[in-house]
C-alpha positions as CSV (number, residue, x, y, z in Angstrom):
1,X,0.0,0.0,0.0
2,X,2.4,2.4,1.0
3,X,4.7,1.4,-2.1
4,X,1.9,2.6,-4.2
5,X,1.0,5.7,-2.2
6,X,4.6,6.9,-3.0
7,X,5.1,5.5,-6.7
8,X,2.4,7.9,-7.0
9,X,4.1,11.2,-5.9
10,X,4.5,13.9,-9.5
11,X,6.7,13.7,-11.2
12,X,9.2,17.3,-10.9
13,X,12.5,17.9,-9.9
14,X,14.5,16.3,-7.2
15,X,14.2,12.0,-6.0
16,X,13.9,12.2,-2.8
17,X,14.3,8.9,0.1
18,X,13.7,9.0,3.7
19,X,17.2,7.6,4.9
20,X,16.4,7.6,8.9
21,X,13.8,8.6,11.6
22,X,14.0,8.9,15.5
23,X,10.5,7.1,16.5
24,X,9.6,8.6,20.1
25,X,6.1,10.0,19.5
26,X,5.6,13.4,20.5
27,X,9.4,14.1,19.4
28,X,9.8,12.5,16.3
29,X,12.2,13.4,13.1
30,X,12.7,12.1,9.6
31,X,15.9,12.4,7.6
32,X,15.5,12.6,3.7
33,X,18.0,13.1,1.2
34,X,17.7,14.1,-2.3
35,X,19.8,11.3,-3.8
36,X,19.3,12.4,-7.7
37,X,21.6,15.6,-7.7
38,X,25.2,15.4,-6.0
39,X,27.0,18.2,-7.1
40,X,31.0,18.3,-6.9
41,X,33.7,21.2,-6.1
42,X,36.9,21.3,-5.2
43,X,38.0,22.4,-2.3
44,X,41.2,24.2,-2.5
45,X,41.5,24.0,1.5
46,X,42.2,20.2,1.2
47,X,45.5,18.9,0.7
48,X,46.6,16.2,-1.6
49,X,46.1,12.5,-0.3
50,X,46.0,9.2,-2.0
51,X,43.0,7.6,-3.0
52,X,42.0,4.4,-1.5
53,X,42.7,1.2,-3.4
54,X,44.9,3.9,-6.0
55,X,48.4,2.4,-6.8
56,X,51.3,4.4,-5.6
57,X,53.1,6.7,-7.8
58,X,56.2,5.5,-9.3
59,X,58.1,7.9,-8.2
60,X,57.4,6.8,-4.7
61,X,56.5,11.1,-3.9
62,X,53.4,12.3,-2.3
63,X,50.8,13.3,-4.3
64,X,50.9,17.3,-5.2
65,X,48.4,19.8,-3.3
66,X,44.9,19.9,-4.8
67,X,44.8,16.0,-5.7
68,X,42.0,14.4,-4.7
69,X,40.4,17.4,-3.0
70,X,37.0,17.0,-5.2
71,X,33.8,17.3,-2.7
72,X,30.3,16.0,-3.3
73,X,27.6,18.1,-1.9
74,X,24.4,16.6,-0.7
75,X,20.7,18.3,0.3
76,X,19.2,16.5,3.3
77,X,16.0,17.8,5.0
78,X,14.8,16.7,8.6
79,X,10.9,17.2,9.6
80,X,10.4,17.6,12.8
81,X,7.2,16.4,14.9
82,X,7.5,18.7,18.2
83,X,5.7,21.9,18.6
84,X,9.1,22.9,20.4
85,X,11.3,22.5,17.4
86,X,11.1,23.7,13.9
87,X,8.9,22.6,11.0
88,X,11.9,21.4,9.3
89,X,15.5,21.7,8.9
90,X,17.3,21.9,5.3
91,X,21.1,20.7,5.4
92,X,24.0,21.1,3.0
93,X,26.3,18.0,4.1
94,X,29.5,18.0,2.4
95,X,31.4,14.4,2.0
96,X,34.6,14.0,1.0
97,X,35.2,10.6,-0.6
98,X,39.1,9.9,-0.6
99,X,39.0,10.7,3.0
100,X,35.8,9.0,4.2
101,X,34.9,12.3,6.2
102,X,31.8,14.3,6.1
103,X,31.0,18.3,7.2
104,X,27.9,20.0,7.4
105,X,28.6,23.1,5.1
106,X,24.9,24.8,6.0
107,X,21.9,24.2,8.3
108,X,18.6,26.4,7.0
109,X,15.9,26.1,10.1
110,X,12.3,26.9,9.0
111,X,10.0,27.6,12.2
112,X,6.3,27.5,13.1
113,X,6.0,31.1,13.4
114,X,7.5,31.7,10.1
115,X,11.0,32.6,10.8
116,X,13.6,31.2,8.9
117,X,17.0,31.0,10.8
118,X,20.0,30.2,8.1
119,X,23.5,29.3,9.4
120,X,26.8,29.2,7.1
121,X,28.7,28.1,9.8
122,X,28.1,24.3,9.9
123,X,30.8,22.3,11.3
124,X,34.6,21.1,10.7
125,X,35.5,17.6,9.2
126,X,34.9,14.3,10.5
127,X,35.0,10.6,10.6
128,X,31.6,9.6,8.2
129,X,29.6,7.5,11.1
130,X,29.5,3.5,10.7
131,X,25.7,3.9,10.8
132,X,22.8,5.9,10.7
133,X,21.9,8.9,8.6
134,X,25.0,10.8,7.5
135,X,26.3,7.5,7.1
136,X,23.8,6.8,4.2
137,X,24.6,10.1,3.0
138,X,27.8,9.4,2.7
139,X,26.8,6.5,0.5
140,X,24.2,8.4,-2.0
141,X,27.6,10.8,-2.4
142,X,30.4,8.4,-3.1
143,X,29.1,5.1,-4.2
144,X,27.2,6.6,-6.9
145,X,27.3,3.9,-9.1
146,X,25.8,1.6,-6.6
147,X,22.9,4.3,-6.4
148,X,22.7,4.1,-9.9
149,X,22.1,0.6,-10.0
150,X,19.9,-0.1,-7.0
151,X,17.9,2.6,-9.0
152,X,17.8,1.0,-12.5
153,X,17.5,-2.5,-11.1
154,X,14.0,-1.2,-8.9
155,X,12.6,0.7,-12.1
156,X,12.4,-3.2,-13.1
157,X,11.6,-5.3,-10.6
158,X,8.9,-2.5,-9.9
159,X,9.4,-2.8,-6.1
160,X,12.1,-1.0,-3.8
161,X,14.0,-3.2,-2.3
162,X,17.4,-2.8,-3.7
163,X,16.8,0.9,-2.7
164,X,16.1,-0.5,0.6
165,X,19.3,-2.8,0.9
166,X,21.0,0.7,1.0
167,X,19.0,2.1,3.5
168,X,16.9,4.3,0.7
169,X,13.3,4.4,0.7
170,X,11.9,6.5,-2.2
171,X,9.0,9.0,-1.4
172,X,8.9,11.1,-4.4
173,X,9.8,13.7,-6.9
174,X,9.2,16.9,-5.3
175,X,11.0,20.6,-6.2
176,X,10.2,21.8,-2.8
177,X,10.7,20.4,0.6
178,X,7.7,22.0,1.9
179,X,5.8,18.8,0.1
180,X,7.4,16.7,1.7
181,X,6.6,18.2,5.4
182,X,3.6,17.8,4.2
183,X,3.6,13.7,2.7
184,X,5.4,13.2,6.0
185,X,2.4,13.7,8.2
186,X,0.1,12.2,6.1
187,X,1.8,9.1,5.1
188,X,4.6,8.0,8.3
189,X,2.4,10.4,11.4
190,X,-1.2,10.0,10.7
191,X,-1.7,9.1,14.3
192,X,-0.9,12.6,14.8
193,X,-1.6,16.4,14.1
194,X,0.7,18.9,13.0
195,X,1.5,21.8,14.9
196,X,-0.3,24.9,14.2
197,X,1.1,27.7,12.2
198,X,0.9,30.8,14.3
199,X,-1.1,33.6,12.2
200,X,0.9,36.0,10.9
201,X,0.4,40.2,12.1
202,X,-1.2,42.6,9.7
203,X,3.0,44.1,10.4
204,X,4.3,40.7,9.3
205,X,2.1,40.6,6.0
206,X,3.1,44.0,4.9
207,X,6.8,43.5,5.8
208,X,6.3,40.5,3.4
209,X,4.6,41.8,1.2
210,X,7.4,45.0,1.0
211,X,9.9,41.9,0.8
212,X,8.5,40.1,-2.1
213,X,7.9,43.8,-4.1
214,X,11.2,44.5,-4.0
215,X,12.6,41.3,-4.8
216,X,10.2,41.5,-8.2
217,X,11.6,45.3,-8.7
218,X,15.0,43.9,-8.2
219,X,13.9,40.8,-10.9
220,X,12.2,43.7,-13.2
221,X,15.6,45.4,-13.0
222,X,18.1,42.8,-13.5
223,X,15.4,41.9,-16.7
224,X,15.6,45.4,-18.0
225,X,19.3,44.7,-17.9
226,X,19.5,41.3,-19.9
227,X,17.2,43.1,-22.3
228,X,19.0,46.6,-23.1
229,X,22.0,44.2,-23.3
230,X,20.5,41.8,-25.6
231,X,19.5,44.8,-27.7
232,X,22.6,46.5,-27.8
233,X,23.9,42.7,-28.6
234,X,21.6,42.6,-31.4
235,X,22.1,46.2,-32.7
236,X,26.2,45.4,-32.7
237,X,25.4,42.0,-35.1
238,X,23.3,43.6,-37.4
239,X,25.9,47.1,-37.9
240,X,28.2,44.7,-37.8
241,X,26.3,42.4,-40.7
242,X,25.7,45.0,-43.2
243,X,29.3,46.8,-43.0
244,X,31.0,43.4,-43.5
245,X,28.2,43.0,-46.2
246,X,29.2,46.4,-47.8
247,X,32.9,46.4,-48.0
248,X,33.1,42.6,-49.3
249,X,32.6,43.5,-52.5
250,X,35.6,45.3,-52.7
251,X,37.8,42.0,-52.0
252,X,35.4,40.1,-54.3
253,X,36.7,42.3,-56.9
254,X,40.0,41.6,-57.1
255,X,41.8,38.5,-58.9
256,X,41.8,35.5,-57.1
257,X,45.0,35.2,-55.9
258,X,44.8,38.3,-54.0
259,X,41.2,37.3,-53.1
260,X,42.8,34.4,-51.5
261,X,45.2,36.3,-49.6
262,X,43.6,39.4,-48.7
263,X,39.9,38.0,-48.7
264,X,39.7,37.0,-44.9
265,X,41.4,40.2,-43.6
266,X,38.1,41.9,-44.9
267,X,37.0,44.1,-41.6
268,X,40.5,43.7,-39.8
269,X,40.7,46.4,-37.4
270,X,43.7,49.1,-36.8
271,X,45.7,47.0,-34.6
272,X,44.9,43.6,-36.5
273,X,46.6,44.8,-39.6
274,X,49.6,46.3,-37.6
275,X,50.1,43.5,-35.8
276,X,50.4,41.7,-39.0
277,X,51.3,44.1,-41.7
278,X,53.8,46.1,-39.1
279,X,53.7,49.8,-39.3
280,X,52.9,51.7,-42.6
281,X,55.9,53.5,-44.3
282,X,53.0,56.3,-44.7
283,X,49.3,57.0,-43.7
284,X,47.6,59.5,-46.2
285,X,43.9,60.8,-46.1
286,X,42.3,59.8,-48.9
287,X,38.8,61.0,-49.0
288,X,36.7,59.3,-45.9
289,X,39.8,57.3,-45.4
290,X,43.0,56.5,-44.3
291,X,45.2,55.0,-46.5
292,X,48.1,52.9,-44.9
293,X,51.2,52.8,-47.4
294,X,53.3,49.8,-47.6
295,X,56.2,48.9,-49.6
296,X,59.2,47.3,-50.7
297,X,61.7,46.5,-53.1
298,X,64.3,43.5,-53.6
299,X,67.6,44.8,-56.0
300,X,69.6,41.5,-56.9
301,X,70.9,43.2,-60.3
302,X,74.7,42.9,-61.1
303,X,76.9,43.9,-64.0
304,X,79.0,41.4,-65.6
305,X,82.0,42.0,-67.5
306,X,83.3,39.4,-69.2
307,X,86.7,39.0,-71.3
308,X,86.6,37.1,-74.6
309,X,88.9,36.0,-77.2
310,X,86.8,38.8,-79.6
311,X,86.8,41.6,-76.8
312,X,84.6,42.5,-73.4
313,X,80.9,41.8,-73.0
314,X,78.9,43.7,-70.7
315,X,75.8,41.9,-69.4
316,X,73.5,42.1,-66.3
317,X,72.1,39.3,-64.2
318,X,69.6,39.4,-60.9
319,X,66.0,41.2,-61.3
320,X,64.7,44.7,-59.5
321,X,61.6,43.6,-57.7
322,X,59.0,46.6,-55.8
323,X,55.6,45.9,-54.7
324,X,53.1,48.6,-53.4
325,X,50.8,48.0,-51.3
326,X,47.9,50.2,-50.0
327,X,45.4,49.2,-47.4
328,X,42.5,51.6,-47.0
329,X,41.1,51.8,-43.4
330,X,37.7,53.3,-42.5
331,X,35.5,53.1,-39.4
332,X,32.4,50.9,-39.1
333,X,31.0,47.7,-38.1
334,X,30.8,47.0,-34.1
335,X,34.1,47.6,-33.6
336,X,35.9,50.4,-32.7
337,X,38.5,52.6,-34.7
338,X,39.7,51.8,-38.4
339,X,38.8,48.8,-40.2
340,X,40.2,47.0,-43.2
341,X,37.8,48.0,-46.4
342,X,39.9,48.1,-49.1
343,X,43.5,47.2,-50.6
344,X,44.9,48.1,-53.5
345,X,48.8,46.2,-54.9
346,X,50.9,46.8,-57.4
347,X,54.1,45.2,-58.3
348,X,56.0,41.7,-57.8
349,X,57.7,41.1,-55.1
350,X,54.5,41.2,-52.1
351,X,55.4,39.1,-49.8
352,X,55.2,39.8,-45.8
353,X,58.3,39.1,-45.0
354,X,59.7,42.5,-47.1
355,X,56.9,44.8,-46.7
356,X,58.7,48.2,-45.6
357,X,61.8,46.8,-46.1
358,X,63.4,49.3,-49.2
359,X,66.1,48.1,-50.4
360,X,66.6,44.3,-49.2
């Protein structure tokens, strides 16, 4: 009966499993843990240790700070029976696996009256108890593949038990844990009634109600954000769209060699081209833009004079090579400063390497 009561919790966001309960009616507590979503960090306070059953280093050293300092982080939430104590309690219980030790990072206590107590304190490190509850949290955060299989294997056999064998019992899918305050006394207590809630003041109300306003003003504001920022995001994109769109013609006009060396510096900025091109030898204005002036020139010419039988012959060897090269830089697009929107070359001997060289 109870198996089907639970199988038929909705179906939202966390699995949740009652993992122990203190049964002294009048003062009883139930432990569950959301055994779905184990998040991991590292925490750089930890220092480097071997992991069990991990063969040594060769090197025979110890291992080097931050190794095996990974921690698995698991949400736990205790309901409470007595009037005396709060509703429930929400933990954050930390559990570090290659040490077998445990710490409760955060403790969130919600109360009858409707405060809400929150601690970031928790406590320091220790041993992960042989038994009981932390003890099964310990499991749910590093045995996961036993979870995982206990899981699959009772999706099948369409009964809990293998849950069970590790001291899980499933209640549920719930994205809240006020639910499960709630499946608690009507499922595991109904021999008893919950605890009044204490009406809240007409102050109360309106302090809550000035709390939630300016959390949604806060909400509107961060939104207003997101969406002057995805504007401006969009308005960069589509400047940026049609200048590219403008000035590619220019490259598309020019013969395909130098389509297949200049085409992808179409839009280059100022310091792009520099970095590349180095300095121009001269920057002219030349209408709405600049024009940056490259060039060089390679002289390997040499006179021969050769004696023959018949007289001297005069001849020359080597070639005079010069290239031009003028790159027209103009402003536009969704970046700042000059861009790249034209080129214009002239000669044989264009290579990077000689650019502003005269005379090599």
């Amino acid at each position: 009966m109870m198996f089907a009561a639970l199988h038929g919790a909705p179906v939202q966001a966390a699995e949740w499993a009652m993992i122990d309960s203190v049964e002294s009616k009048g003062d009883r507590a139930i432990y569950y843990a959301d055994y779905s979503d184990v998040t991991l960090h590292n925490d750089a306070s930890l220092t480097g240790v071997p992991v069990p059953g991990k063969p040594p280093r060769r090197d025979d050293l110890p291992p080097p700070p931050f190794e095996n300092t990974e921690v698995a982080f698991v949400e736990v939430m205790q309901v409470f029976e007595s009037a005396a104590k709060p509703r429930y309690n929400n933990y954050r219980v930390a559990a570090d696996c290659a040490r077998r030790q445990m710490r409760i990072a955060t403790v969130d206590s919600i109360f009858r009256d409707h405060r809400t107590a929150f601690s970031s304190q928790g406590t320091g490190w220790f041993d992960v108890p042989p038994d009981g509850w932390l003890s099964r949290v310990n499991t749910i955060a590093c045995d996961r593949q036993a979870i995982v299989a206990a899981t699959a294997k009772a999706a099948r056999d369409k009964s809990y038990d293998p849950m069970i064998e590790l001291g899980l019992l499933p209640i549920g899918n719930f994205v809240m844990t006020a639910p499960i305050e709630e499946l608690t006394w009507s499922t595991f207590w109904t021999d008893a009634t919950p605890p009044p809630l204490r009406p809240q003041s007409e102050a109360e109300v309106r302090a809550m109600k000035q709390k939630v306003d300016e959390m949604m003003a806060n909400l509107k504001s961060q939104l207003d954000g997101y969406v002057a920022m995805g504007e401006a995001a969009l308005a960069d994109q589509t400047g940026e769209r049609d200048f590219m769109a403008r000035i590619r013609p220019n490259f598309q006009g020019k013969t395909r060699v130098q389509q297949a060396i200049f085409g992808s510096m179409a839009g280059w900025t100022e310091a792009e081209v520099i970095e590349f091109w180095g300095r121009p030898a001269a920057v002219r204005q030349v209408g709405g833009t600049q024009a940056f002036d490259y060039e060089s020139s390679y002289d390997t010419r040499q006179l021969i004079v050769q004696q023959l039988a018949t007289g001297y012959v005069e001849y020359q060897v080597g070639d005079f090579e010069h290239c031009a090269l003028t790159l027209f830089m103009a402003p536009g697009g969704s970046k700042p400063g000059l861009r790249l929107v034209d080129f214009a070359i002239s000669g044989d001997n264009c290579r990077r390497a000689t650019l502003n060289q005269i005379g090599r």
